[in-house]
N, C-alpha and C positions, 0 to 999 in steps of 0.2 A: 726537397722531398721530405715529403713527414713520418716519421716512423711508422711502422706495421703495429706497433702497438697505441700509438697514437688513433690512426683509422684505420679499424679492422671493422668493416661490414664483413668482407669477406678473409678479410686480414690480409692488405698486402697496402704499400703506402701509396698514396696518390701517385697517381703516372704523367702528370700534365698541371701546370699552374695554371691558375685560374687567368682567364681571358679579361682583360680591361671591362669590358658590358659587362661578363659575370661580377668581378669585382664593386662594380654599382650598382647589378641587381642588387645583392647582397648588403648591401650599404643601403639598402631605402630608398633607390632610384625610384624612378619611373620605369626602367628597364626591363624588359621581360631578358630570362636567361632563357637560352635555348645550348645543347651541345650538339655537335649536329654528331652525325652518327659516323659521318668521314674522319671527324676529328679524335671519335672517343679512340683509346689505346686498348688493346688486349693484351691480359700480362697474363703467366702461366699460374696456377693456384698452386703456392709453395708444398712444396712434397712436406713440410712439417707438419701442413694443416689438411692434407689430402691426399686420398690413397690414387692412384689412377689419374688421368687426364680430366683435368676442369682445367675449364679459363674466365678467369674475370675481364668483363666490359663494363664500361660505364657509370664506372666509382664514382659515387659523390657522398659528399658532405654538406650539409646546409652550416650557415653561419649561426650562431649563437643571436637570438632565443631557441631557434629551433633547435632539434635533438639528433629532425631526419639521418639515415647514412643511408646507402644503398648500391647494389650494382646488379648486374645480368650476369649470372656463373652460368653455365654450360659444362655437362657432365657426359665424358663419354661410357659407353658401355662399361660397367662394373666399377666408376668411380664414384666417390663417395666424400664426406667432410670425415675431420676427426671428432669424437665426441665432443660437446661444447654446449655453452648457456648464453644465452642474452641478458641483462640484466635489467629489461625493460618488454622481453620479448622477440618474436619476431614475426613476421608475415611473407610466406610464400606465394606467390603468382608465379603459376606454371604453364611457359608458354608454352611447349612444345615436348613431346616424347611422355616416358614412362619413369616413374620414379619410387624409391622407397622413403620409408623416415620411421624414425622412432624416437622411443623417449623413452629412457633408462627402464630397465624390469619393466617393460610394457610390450603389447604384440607391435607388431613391424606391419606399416600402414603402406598400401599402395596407392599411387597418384597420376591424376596424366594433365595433359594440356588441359586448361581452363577451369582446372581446379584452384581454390588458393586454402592456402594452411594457413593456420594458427601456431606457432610456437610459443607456448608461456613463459611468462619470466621464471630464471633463474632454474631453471630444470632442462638438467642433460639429454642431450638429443643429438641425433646424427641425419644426415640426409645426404641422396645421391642419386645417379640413376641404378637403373637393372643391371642383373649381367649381361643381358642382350641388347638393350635399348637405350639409347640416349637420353638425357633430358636437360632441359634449361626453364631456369626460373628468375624470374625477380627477388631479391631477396630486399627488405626495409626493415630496419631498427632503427631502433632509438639511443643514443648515449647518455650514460649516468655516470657522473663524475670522472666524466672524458672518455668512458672504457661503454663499448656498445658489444664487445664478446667477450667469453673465457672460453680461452681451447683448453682440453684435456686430451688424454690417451687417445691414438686411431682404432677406430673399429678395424678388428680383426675380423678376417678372413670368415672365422667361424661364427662370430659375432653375424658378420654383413648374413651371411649365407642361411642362420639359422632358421626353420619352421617357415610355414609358407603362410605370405603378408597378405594380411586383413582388406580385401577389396570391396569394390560398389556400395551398396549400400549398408552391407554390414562394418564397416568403417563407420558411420554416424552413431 
């Protein structure tokens, strides 16, 4: 199992070794990978790096050249990540529900299914669902010199909760 600090898409360590096909996708087969969705694992999103109920699916890591990480978090009503930076970025695809985000001393943006964000490198940012609503997204980075996040502090309470978040089209 690889450290949480090794692969932190959503920071927690791989849950599953790589499958023999995956391993020669990987290697410059011919091989397509595929995970099927019976096999991915659900792990719970460590209370260090989130406040409330998330769960991580579908962790992966691509092999060197690539940079890829990624997985499906899933946030229940009023959970959230801890504040944190990607150092290459990152990109949200939101399948389902209602969500918030921000970025350090900036307004607090609202989001729903089939929207996708932008997070830029190296600038603190938090993300979650509402207090009332669900949400789940795709999350994809990149890793730079093995490291594809930095977590910092949890948003607090009065943090998540403050001023009411920038929706529709005033959000652009």
């Amino acid at each position: 199992m690889l450290k949480a600090t090794m692969f932190l898409m959503v920071m927690v360590p791989m849950v599953a070794p790589l499958t023999m096909s995956a391993a020669l996708a990987q290697k410059g087969s011919n091989t397509m990978e595929i995970n099927r969705k019976a096999d991915q694992k659900t792990v719970e999103g460590p209370e260090e790096y989130f406040t409330g109920k998330a769960t991580i699916t579908g962790q992966f890591q691509r092999e060197t050249p690539s940079r890829v990480t990624g997985a499906i978090v899933h946030f229940e009503p009023g959970a959230r990540t801890a504040w944190h930076s990607h150092p290459l970025g990152q990109t949200l695809i939101v399948t389902e529900g209602v969500g918030w985000t921000q970025l350090e001393n900036g307004p607090k943006y609202e989001f729903q299914a089939g929207d996708v964000m932008w997070c830029p490198p190296e600038h603190k940012h938090w993300h979650g669902a509402t207090p009332h609503e669900a949400m789940t997204h795709i999350a994809i980075q990149e890793t730079k010199d093995g490291k594809n996040v930095t977590w910092m502090e949890k948003v607090t309470d009065e943090e998540y909760l403050a001023g009411e978040p920038v929706t529709g089209k005033e959000a652009d």
